[in-house]
N, C-alpha and C positions, 0 to 999 in steps of 0.2 A: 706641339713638337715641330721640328724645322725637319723641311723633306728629306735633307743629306742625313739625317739621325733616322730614318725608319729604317726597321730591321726588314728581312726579307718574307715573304708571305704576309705582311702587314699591307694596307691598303688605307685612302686619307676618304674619309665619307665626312661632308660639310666641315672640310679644315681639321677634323680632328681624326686623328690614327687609330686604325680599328688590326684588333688584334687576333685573327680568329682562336687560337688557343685561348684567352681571355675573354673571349668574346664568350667561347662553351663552356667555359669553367663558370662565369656570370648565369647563363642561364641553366644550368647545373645548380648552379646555387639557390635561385630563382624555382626550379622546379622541386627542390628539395624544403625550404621555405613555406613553397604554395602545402604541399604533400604534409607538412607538419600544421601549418595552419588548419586543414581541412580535420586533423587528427586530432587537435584541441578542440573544434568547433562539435565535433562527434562525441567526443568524452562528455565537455561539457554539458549537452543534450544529455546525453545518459546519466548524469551527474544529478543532473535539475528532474532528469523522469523520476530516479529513483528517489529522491527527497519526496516530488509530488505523490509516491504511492506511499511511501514512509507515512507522510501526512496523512493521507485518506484511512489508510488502516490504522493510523492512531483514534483519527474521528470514529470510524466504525466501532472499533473496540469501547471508545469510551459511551459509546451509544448503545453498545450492548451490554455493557456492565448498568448502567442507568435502567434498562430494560432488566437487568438480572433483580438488580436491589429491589425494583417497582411490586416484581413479582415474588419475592421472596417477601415485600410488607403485606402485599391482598393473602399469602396462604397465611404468614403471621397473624392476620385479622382475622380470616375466615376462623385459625384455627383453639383462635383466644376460649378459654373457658366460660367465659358468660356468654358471649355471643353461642358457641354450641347449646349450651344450658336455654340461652333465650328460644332458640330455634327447637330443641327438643320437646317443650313447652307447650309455642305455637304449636307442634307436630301430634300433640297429645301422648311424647312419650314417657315413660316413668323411670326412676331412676331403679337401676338394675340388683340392688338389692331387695325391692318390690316384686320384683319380676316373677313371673310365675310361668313355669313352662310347662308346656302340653305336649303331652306324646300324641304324634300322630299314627294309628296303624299300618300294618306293615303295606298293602294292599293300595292304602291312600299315598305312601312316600315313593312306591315304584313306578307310579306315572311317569 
């Protein structure tokens, strides 16, 4: 801008007219800018935390349901009818229509 066109409270810094109204409104803008950028960079983090727990509890879970089925097939085996019958066997027990029960007296059961 040429000297005779500066308005009054302006001022010329290396040839070029500095306006302080303009000047605060610039860094106003600038501070408002910085203030939103920091507010994205924040979200963001929060954004990416909560995925990364989303994930980890998804792993968890599927490692406990794997842990569930695991143990849910050993009671299914423990609790197969041959296997009891084999075990019964080795154990020397008889199957319960064999069975023969004993009374005990009154004397011996109140121990």
């Amino acid at each position: 801008m040429h000297r005779h066109m500066r308005q009054q409270g302006s001022r010329a810094v290396a040839g070029v007219v500095v306006r302080p109204r303009i000047l605060a409104f610039n860094m106003a803008l600038l501070a408002v800018l910085a203030g939103l950028l920091a507010y994205f960079v924040i979200q963001a983090n929060a954004g990416t935390a909560f995925q990364y727990d989303i994930g980890a509890r998804t792993e968890q879970l599927a490692n406990r349901r794997e842990a569930y089925h695991d143990i849910g097939a050993r009671i299914a085996k423990a609790e197969h009818p041959d296997r009891l019958a084999a075990f019964a066997e080795q154990a020397g027990m008889v199957l319960a229509s064999d069975a023969a029960y004993v009374a005990v007296p009154e004397p011996l059961a109140g121990r």
